[in-house]
N, C-alpha and C positions, 0 to 999 in steps of 0.2 A: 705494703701490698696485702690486701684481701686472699686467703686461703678459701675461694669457694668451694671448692672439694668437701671439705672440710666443717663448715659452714651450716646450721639446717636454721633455716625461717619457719614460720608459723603464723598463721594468724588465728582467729577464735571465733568460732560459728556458737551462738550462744555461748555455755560451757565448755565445749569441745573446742582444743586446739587440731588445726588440722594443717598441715606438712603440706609446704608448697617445692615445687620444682622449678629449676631452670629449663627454661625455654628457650631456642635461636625461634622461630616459629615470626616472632611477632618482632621487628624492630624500622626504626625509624632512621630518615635521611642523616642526623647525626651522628649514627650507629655505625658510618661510613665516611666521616669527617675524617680526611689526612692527617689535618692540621691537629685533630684530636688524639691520634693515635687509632683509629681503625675498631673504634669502641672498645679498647682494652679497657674502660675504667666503667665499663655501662653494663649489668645483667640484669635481665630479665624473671622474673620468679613466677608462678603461674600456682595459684590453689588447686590441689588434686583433686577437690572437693566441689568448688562452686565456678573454677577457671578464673577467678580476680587474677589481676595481674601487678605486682609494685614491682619497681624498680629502684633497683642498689646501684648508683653513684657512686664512682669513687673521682674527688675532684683532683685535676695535675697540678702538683706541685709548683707552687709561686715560682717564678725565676728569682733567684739570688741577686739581690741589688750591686751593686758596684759601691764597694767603699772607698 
């Protein structure tokens, strides 16, 4: 599990790295998947600087096969 607390992104405006934020503001019909977990594995980051947006996936773990 992902410590985003924890966590700082960046991206790079020319030379300048610039500190993005987590965001709830912006998300999508997956973001509200049951089947997914209620977006526990999806956040949102937002550039303090120019508002770009990426997003951190964290994918669910395989089901364990049957031996």
């Amino acid at each position: 599990m992902i410590d985003y607390q924890n966590m700082k992104l960046m991206h790079y405006h020319g030379d300048e790295a610039a500190a993005m934020s987590e965001t709830t503001s912006h998300h999508d019909a997956a973001s509200h998947d049951l089947e997914q977990g209620v977006g526990w594995h999806r956040r949102i980051f937002r550039c303090n600087t120019c508002d770009e947006e990426v997003i951190v996936e964290i994918q669910p773990p395989e089901p364990a096969a049957n031996a």
